[in-house]
C-alpha positions in Angstrom: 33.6 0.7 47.4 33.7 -2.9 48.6 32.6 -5.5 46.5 29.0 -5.8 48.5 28.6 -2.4 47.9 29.6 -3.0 44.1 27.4 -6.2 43.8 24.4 -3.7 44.8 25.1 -1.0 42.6 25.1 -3.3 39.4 21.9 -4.5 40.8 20.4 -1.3 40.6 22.0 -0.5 37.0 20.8 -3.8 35.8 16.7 -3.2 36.9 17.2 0.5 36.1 18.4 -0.7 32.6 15.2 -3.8 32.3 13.0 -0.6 33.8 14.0 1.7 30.7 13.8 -1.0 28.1 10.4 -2.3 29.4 9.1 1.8 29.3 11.1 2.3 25.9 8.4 -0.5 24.5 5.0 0.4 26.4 5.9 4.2 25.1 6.2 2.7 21.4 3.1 0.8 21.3 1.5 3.6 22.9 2.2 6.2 20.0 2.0 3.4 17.5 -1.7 2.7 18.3 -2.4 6.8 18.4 -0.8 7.0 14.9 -2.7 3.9 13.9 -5.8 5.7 15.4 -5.6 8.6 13.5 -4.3 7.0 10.3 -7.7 5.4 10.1 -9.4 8.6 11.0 -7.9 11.2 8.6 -7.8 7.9 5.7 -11.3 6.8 6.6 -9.9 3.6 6.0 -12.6 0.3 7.2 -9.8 -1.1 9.7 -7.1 -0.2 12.1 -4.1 -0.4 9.9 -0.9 -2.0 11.7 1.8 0.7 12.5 5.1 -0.3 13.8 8.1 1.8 14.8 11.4 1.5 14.7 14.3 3.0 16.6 16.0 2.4 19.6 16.0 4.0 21.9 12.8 5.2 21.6 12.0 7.3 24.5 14.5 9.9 22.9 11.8 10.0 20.0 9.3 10.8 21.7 10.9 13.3 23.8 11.5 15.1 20.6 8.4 14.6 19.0 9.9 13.1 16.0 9.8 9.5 14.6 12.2 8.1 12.0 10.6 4.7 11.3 7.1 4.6 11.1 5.7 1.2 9.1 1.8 1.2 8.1 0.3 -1.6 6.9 -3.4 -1.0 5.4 -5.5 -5.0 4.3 -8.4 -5.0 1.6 -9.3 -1.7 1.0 -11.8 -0.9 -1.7 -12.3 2.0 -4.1 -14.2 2.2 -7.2 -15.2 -1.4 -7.0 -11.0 -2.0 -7.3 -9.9 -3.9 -3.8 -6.4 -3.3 -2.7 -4.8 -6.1 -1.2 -2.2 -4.3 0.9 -0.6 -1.3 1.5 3.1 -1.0 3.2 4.1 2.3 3.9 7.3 3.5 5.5 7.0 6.8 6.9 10.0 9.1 7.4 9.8 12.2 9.5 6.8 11.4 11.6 5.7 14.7 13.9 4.0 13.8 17.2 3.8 16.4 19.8 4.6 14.9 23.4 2.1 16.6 24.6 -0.6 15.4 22.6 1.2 11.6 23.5 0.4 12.5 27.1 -3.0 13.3 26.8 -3.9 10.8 24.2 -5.3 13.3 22.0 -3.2 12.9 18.7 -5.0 15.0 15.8 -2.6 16.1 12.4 0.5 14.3 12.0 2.7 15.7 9.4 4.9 13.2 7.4 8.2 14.4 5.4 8.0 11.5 3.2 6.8 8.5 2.3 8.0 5.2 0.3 5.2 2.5 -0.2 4.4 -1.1 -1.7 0.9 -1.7 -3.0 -0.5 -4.8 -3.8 -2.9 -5.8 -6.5 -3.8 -9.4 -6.9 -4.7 -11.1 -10.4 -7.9 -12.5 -8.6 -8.9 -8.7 -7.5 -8.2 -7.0 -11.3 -10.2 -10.1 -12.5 -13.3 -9.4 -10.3 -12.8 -5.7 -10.9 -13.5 -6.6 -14.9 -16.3 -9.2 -14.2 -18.0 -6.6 -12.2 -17.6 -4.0 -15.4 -19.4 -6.8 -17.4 -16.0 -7.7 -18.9 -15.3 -11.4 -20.1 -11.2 -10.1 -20.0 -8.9 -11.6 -17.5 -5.8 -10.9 -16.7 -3.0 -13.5 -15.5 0.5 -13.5 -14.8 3.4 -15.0 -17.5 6.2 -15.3 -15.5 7.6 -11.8 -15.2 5.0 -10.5 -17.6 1.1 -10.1 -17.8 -1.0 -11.7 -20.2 -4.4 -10.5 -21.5 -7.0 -12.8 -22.8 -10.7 -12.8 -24.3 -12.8 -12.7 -27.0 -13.4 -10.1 -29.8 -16.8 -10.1 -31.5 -16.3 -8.6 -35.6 -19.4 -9.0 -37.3 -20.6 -11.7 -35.5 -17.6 -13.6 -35.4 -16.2 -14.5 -31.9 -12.2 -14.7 -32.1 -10.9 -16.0 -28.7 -7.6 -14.1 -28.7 -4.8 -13.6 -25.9 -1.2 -12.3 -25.6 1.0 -10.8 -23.3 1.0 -7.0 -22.7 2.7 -4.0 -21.8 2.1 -2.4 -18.0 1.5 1.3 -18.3 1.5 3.1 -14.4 -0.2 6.5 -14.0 -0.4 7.5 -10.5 -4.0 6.6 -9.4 -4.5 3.9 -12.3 -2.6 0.8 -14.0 -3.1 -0.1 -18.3 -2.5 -3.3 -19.6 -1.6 -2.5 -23.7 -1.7 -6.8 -24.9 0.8 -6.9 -27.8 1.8 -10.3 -30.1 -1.8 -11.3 -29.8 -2.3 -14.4 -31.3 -5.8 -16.1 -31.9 -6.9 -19.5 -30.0 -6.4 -22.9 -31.5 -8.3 -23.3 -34.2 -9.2 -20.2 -35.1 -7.6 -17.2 -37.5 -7.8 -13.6 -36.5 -7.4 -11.4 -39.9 -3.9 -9.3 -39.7 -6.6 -6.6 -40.1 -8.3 -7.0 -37.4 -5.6 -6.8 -35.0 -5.4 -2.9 -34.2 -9.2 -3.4 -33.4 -8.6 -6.5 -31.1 -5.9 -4.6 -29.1 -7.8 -2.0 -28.4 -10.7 -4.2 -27.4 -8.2 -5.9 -25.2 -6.9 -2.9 -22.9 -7.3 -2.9 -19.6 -7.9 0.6 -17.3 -7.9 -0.6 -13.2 -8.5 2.5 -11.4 -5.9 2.3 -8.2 -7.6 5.3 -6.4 -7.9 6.6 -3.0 -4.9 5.5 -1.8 -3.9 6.1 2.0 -1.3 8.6 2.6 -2.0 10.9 -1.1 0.5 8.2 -2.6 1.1 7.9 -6.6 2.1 4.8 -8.2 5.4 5.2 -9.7 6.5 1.6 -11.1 4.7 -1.7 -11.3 6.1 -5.3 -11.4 4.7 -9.1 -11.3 5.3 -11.1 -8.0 3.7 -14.3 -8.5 0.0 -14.1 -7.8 -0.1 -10.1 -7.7 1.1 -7.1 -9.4 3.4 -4.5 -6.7 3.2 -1.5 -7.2 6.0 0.8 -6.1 4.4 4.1 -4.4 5.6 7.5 -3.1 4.5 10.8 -1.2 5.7 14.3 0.5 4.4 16.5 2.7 1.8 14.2 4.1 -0.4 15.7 6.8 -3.0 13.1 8.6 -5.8 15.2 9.7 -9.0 13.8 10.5 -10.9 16.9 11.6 -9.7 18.6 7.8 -10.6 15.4 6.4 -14.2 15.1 8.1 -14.4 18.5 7.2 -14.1 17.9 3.6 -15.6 15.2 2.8 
């Protein structure tokens, strides 16, 4: 071949290769707004939530129908007067049909797995309690959580606060306060303790989380508690979900 001939066929390689990569990206955001479509459709969730996917290349994806890297972010949703200040899932095993791709009609989406961060700020938990009628508030302590109020015993007010224990169920977070100690100036009876820590506990409903999560673990990252979350055998139907609701 000479080298004009060579010069030509690089040419083509090189456009052919820009051609791919340009149709690898338009095909992702294609299936990433369809899954983002129906995400908020089977979740009933108030907003698109952001869905990004990962892989290269992708076109081989979506040719088999099966997506490896699937990131969902869901902003400010609210259940149970509790808002949720964000939700990151990564989804793993992601089932797509081409076929349904093509025609843009993308209804269930089965999901192997799924591991998830959840995000709960102090300010949220704190309007959460104000609108239960509670004077409580919860704040961060460094790596900690502290619990603070007021405990009325027989007319007596005994401002009282102290750090607590954080007790994860899968749709719900406790805060158990332990070393409480009483405001300056005042002197809560040893007595009276058992009965201040109880009057101190804090129950947050997390419910009604995208994606049938659980909450598994919970730590404090600066203004917010994050939540570590999990599901299996995830299946994002909106015609099952309208069905049931």
């Amino acid at each position: 071949m000479s080298g004009r001939g060579l010069r030509i066929t690089a040419v083509v390689v090189v456009v052919l290769l820009i051609v791919l990569v340009v149709v690898d990206r338009v095909a992702a955001r294609v299936v990433a707004g369809q899954i983002a479509t129906q995400a908020q459709r089977a979740e009933h969730l108030p907003s698109r939530p952001t869905v990004s996917l990962g892989g290269f290349p992708f076109l081989t994806q979506v040719v088999a129908g099966s997506y490896r890297d699937v990131r969902v972010d869901v902003r400010g949703r609210v259940e149970q007067d509790v808002r949720v200040d964000r939700v990151h899932a990564d989804l793993a095993g992601v089932r797509v049909p081409l076929a349904d791709v093509v025609r843009g009609d993308v209804r269930r989406i089965p999901v192997d797995r799924l591991a998830a961060r959840v995000e709960l700020t102090f300010a949220d938990v704190n309007a959460y309690l104000r609108s239960q009628g509670s004077a409580i508030t919860v704040t961060p302590d460094g790596q900690a959580i502290r619990v603070a109020g007021s405990v009325q015993v027989l007319g007596t007010a005994y401002p009282v606060s102290g750090t607590a224990d954080i007790g994860v169920q899968p749709a719900a977070v406790t805060f158990t306060p332990r070393e409480l100690a009483a405001s300056v100036g005042a002197i809560l009876p040893p007595a009276l303790r058992q009965a201040a820590t109880e009057l101190l506990t804090v129950h947050v409903p997390v419910a009604g989380l995208p994606f049938n999560m659980r909450l598994t673990s919970a730590t404090v990252a600066g203004d917010r508690i994050a939540f570590a979350a999990g599901g299996r055998g995830v299946v994002l139907d909106a015609d099952a979900a309208t069905a049931g609701r």
